[in-house]
N, C-alpha and C positions, 0 to 999 in steps of 0.2 A: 849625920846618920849614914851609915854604910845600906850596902843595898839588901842586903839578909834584913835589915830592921825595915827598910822603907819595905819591900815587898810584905813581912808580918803584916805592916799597917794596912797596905793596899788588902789582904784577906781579911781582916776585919771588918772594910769597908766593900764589899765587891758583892756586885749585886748582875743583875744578870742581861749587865749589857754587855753587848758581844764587843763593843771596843774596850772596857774597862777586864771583859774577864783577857782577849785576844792581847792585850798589853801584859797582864800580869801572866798568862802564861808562857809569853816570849820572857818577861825579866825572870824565871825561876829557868830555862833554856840556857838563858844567858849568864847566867849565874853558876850550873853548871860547868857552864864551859869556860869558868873563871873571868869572862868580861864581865868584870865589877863595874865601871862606870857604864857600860850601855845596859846594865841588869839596872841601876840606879834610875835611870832616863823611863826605862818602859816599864817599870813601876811608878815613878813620879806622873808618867802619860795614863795608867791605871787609875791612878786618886785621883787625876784629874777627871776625869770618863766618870767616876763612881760620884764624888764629895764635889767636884770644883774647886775653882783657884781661891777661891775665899775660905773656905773649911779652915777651920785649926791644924787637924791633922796634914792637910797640904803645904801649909806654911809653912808648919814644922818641919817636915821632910824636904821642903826644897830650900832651906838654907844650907848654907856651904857649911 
């Protein structure tokens, strides 16, 4: 998944923790400003914050 898709996913799931939201609005900053792979990272750190490392959606998104 590129980081355009993982971030979609992380607003799907984003709930109103302040590390899950403070993640996912650094990865759309980052993104932005064309850092794909650390926009990738602080949206994977978002899903983490919101779903956990078990979620479907997490797994999906953090395979390569």
């Amino acid at each position: 998944m590129n980081a355009s898709d993982i971030i979609k996913l992380a607003e799907k799931h984003h709930t109103n923790n302040s590390s899950a939201w403070y993640c996912l609005s650094d990865a759309r900053k980052c993104l932005e400003r064309g850092e794909e792979e650390y926009a990738k990272k602080r949206a994977l750190n978002s899903l983490l914050y919101s779903v956990g490392m078990f979620h479907p959606d997490y797994i999906k998104a953090s395979k390569p």
